[in-house]
N, C-alpha and C positions, 0 to 999 in steps of 0.2 A: 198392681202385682204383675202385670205385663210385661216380659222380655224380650222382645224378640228375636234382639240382635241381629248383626248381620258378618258379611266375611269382608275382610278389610285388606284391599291391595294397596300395599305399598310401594311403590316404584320412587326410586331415589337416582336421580343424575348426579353424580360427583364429576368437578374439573379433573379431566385428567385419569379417570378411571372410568371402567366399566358401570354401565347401566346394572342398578340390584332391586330386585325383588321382596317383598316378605307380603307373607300371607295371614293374616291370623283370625281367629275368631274372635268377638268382641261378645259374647255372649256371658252374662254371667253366673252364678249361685242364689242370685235376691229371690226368685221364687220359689228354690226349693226350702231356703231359708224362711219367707214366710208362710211357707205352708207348715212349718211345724213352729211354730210360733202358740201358744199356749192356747190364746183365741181364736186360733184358727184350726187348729188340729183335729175338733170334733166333725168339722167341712171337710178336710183336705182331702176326702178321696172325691166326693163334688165337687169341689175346683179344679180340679186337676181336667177333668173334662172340659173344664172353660178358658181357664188359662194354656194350654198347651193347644193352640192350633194348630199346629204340625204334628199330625199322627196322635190324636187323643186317644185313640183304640190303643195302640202299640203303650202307651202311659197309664192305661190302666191295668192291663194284661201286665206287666211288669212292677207296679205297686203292689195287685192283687197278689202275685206271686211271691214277692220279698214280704208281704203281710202274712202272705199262707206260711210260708219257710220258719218266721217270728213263733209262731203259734205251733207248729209241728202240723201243718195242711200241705201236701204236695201239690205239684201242679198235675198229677193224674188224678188225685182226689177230687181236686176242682176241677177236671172236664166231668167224673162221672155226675157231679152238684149237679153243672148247669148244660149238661148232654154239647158242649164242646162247645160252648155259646163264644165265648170268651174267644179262645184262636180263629173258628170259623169272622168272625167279626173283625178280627184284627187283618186276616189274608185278605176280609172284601174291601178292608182300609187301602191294606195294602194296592190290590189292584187297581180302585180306583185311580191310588193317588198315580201308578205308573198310567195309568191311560191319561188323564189331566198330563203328565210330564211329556210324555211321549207326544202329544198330539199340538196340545195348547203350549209349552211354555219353548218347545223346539221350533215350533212357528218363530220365535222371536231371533233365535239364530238363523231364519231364513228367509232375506228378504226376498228371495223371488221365487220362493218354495211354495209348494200348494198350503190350502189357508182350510181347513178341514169344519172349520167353523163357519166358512162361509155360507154353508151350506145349514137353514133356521134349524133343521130337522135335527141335525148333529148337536149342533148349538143347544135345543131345547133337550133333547136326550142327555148330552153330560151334565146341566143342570136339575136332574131330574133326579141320576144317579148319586150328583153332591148330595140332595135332600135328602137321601132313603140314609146314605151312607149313616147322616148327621141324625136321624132317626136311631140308630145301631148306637151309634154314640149318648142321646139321653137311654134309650134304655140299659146301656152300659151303667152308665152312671147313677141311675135309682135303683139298683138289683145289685147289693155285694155280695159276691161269691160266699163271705166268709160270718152274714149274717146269722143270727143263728137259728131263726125259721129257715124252712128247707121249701120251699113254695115248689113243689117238682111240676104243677101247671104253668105257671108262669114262664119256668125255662122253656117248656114244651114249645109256649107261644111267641118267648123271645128264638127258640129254632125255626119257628115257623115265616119268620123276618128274614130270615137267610135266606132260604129258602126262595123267599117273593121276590129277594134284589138279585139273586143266584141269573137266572133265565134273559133278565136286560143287559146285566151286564155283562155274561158272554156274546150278546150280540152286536154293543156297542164295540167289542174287541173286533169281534169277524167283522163289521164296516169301516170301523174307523182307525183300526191298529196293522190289521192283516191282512184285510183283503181277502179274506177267504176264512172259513173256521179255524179255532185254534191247532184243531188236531191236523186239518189238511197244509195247516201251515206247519208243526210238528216233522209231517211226513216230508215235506218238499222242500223246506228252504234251512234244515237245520243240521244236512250231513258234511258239512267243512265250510269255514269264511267264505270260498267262493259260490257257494250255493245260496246263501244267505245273500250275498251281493247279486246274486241272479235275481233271485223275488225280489230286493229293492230297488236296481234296475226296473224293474219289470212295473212297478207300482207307484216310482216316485213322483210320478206328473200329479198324484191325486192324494199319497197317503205320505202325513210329515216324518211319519220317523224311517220309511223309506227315504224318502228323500236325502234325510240326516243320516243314513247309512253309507248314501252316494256320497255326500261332500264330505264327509270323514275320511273314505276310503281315498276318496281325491287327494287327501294334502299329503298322502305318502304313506310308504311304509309304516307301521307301528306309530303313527303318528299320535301325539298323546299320550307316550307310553308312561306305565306306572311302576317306577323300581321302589317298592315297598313291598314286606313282607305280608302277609292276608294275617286274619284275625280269624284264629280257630273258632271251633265248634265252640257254643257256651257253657257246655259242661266240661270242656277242657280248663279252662278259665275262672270259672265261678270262686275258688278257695283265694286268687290274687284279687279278683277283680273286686269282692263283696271286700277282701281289708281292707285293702290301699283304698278304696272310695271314701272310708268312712274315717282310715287314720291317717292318709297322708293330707295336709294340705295341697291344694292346687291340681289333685289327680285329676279328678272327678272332670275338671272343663282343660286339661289336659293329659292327656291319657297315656301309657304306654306299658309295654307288655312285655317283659322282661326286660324292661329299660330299653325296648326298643316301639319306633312307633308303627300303626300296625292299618292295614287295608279293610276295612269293613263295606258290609254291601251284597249285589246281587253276583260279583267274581266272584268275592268269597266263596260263597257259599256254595256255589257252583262248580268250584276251579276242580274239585274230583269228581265230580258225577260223570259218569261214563258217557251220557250223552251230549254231555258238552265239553268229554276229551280235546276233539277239532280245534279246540277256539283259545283251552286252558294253556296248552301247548304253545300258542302264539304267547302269552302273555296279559295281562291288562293293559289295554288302549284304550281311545276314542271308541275302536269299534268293538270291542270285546266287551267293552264293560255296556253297550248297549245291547249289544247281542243279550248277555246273562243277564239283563234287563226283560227281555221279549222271552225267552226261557222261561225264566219264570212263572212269569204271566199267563204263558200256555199252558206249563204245570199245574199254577196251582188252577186254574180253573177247572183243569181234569179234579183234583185235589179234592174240592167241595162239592162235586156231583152225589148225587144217590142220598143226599139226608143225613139227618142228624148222627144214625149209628152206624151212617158211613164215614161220616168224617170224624167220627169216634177214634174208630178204628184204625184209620189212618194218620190220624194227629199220635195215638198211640204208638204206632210204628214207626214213626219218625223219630220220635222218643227215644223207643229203643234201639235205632240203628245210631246212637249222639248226634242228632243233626234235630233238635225240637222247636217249635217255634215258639214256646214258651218254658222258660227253664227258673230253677229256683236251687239255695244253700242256703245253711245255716253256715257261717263263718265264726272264728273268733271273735270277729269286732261286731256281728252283725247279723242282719239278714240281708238276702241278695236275692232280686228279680229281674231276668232278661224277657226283652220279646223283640223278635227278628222285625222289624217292618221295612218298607219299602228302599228305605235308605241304608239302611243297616241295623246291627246292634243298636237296641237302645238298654240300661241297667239302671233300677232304681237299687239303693242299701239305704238300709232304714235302722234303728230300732228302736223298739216302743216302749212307752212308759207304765204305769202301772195299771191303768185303765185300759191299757192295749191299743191306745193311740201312738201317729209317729212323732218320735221326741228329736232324732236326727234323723235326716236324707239329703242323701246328696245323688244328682242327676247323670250320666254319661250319655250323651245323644251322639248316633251315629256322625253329626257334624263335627263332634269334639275327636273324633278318631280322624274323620278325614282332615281337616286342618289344623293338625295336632303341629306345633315345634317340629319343624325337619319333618313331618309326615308326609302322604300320597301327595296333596295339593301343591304343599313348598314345593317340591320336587319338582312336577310336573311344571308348577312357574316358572320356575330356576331354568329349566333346560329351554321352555318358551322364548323368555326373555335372551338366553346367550344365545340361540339360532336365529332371532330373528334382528336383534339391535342392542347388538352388548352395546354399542359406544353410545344407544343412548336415541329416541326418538327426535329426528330433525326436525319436524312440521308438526303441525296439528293435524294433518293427517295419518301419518306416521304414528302418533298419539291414539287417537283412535283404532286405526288396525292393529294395534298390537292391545286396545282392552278389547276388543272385539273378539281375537284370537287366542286372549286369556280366558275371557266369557268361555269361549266354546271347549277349551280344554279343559277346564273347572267343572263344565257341565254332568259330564258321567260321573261325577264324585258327588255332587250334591244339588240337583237342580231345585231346589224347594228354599235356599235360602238367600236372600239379596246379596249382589256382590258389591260394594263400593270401592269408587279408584282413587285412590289421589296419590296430584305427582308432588318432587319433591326437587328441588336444584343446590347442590355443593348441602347435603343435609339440611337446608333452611327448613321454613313451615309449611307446611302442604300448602298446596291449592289443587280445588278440582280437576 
């Protein structure tokens, strides 16, 4: 039942023409196909936990919600259930998964970059933090919001889990992201791009995504930039996005939004927040879209402080200001649930059969927005490949530095999923 696909560079040399790019995703529909499979339906909200490695929080928080939406259950209804179990659990996904990105997988665009892991103590803390995460995740997954005992201790003690990973993992952030607490970093390195470049300046001999702010800002101006439109709020959204999922063929693993393709992510979401006016204004880059990366992360860990009927109330107000991190509709065709995680938008649409099982679902992952036909990534390839070797890579060297440099442009759009390259000569058949 495994997917995992991956993103697929294609580079093509034609005699006599320009070097061409395409980017695509290779991921497909087989698992949300069989998870509504007759035999499997009574499981599918269990599996879904097993089979979706990548952000299983963010997959059930979005099932859960397009199931509540089925049924007439809001997703306000399901925070007061399970006192905000559900988002609280999905933002500690989330953070995790950007501290793993930002520390461990930036290391790998930097060979002679500091190594954060070198260090056992780091090493053994972000393993520590996978474990609890993946804790949050089975008890995600035995405890359905929409069950119809109300167990109101149990949520008490699934709040009481957040709570316990809440305290390591803002400290894992102050050593090994910031260099300093999230709010003193907040205060000092977030009032315009050059202050930000000051603190990572200041920090890149030791911390990797400093470092990775230096050599971005190294390769130039707006380097990396993103001409794609952003992906509204999901309550702007939900009445297109819950149809076309469920009526159009081929939406769902490629996506687009008023027939155009669309920027999802930590910009997004960011690009009007007053506090990161400074940056919105520059545009999406290399360095912008890590910035609203480290934004976040400083947010939301303010976010979940103070407890269960603090982040009640704060996931409430998010809500209502359209900006929620978990959103649900009833559609014509359907039901529809979104949940913001670390990469973007993700949308399950479902609807259920007479048992109240899912009978259809089809999937949209923040990957399918970014490497959509003509979306954020093609783009950003396209202009990679014509600045640096339209007529076409001469060496094997040459070869290399430009997947190297596709690597790292690709990077702020989706660091969570493998990229493979293969070259291609007068359109014959690949080779590596």
């Amino acid at each position: 039942m495994f997917d995992p696909g991956h993103i697929l560079v294609d580079l093509c040399e034609r005699r006599c023409e320009r070097l061409t790019v395409t980017v695509c995703n290779t991921r497909t529909a087989r698992v949300a196909n069989e998870l509504v499979k007759p035999e499997s339906r009574q499981n599918a909200r269990r599996l879904i936990g097993l089979v979706y490695g990548l952000c299983p929080l963010a997959h059930l928080n979005a099932f859960d919600a397009a199931r509540g939406a089925a049924k007439g259950i809001s997703v306000a209804e399901l925070r007061e259930r399970t006192l905000a179990f559900g988002e609280s659990a999905l933002m500690l996904e989330a953070l995790t998964e950007n501290l793993r990105v930002m520390t461990l997988e930036v290391q790998t665009l930097l060979p002679a970059g500091p190594r954060i892991t070198d260090d056992i103590t780091n090493a053994k803390r972000f393993g520590s933090l996978r474990g609890k995460v993946q804790t949050l995740v089975h008890v995600a997954s035995a405890m359905d919001p929409l069950a119809a005992s109300d167990d109101g201790h149990a949520w008490t003690q699934a709040a009481e889990v957040v709570d316990q990973v809440l305290p390591g993992l803002t400290d894992a952030f102050r050593d090994m992201l910031f260099g300093m607490t999230p709010e003193a970093w907040l205060e000092t390195a977030t009032a315009s791009p050059e202050a930000m470049l000051d603190w990572a300046k200041a920090h890149s001999d030791r911390l990797p995504a400093a470092a990775w702010l230096v050599h971005v800002a190294e390769r130039g101006p707006r380097w990396g930039a993103v001409d794609c439109e952003r992906l509204p709020a999901a309550p702007v959204i939900m009445d297109e996005l819950g149809s076309r999922m469920l009526s159009e063929s081929g939406f769902a693993l490629a996506p687009r939004l008023q027939h155009r393709p669309r920027l999802t992510g930590a910009f997004a979401r960011m690009e009007h927040a007053a506090i990161f006016r400074p940056f919105s204004r520059r545009g999406p880059d290399a360095l912008t879209l890590t910035a609203a990366r480290l934004f976040e992360c400083a947010l939301a860990l303010r976010l979940l402080e103070g407890g269960a009927q603090s982040r009640m109330r704060r996931f409430a107000g998010l809500e209502a200001a359209g900006t929620p991190l978990v959103a649900s509709a009833l559609t014509s065709e359907g039901a529809v649930g979104t949940a913001e995680s670390a990469r973007g938008l993700l949308a399950h649409a479902l609807t259920l059969d007479a048992d109240g099982l899912p009978a259809a679902l089809a999937i949209t992952s923040p990957t399918e927005w970014q490497f959509a036909p003509e979306g954020a990534a093609a783009r950003v390839a396209a202009e990679i490949v014509r600045r640096l070797c339209g007529e076409g890579p001469k060496c094997e060297r040459c070869r290399q530095a430009l997947e190297q440099t596709l690597k790292e442009a690709l990077f702020g759009l989706d660091a969570c999923v493998p990229v493979v390259f293969q070259h291609r000569a007068n359109g014959g058949q690949p080779h590596a």
